[in-house]
N, C-alpha and C positions, 0 to 999 in steps of 0.2 A: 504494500500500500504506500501511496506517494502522495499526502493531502497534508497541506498548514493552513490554519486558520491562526490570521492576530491584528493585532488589534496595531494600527501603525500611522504614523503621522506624515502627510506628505512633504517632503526633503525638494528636491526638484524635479522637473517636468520636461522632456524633451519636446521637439515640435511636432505632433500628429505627420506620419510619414505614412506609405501604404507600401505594402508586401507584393512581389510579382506577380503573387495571382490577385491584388486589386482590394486584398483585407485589410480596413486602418490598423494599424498599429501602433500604441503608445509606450514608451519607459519612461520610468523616473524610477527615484529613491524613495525608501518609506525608512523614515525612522523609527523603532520602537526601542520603548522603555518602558520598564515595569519590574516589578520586585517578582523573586520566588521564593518557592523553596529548596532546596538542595541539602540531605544529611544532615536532616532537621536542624538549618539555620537558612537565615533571611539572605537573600544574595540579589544583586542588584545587578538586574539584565540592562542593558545598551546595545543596539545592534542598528547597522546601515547595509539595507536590503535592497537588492538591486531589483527591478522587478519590469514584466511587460504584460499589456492585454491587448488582446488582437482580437477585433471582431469591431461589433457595433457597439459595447460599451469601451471601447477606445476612442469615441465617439462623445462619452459624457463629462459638461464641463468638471474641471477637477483644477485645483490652485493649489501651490504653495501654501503648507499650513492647513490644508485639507485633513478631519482627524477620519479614519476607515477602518470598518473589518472587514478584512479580504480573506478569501479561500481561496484555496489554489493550488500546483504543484510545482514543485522543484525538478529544474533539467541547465544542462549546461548550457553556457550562452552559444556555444557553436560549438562543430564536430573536433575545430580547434582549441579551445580553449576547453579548461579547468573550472571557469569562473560560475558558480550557481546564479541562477536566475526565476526567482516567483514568477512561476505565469498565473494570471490573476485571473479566476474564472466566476468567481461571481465577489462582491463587493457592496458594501454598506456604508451612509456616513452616520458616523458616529456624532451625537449631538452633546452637546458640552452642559 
């Protein structure tokens, strides 16, 4: 199984680009932050997610400082590289 859900703060936004078969597609960064647990003590998560959605919510306005739950899977950015990459398949804003 290959699914994360979290809960993440939008970092930056690249410019709506489209795929050769004609699908938008967006990246940006999601920052998350949030406490956990770890061998029962409190540890303080930080992490910058790189991440893309391809389809027609690549399509929905989204800003800097945007707060989200996103679902979604993990896969490398290309057959090249190493680098993980959230592809975003469904997505929520989170209201403050």
């Amino acid at each position: 199984m290959n699914t994360l859900v979290i809960a993440a703060t939008v970092q930056s936004i690249e410019p709506l680009r489209y795929t050769p078969a004609g699908l938008p597609l967006l990246r940006l960064q999601l920052q998350h932050d949030s406490e956990q647990q770890e061998a029962g003590m409190n540890r303080k998560v930080q992490c910058l997610l790189p991440a893309v959605i391809i389809g027609n919510k690549a399509t929905l306005p989204l800003q800097n400082g945007d707060q989200l739950k996103v679902k979604g899977f993990l896969a490398q950015r290309s057959a090249k590289s190493t680098q993980v990459v959230l592809h975003i398949q469904e997505l929520q804003r989170i209201q403050n």
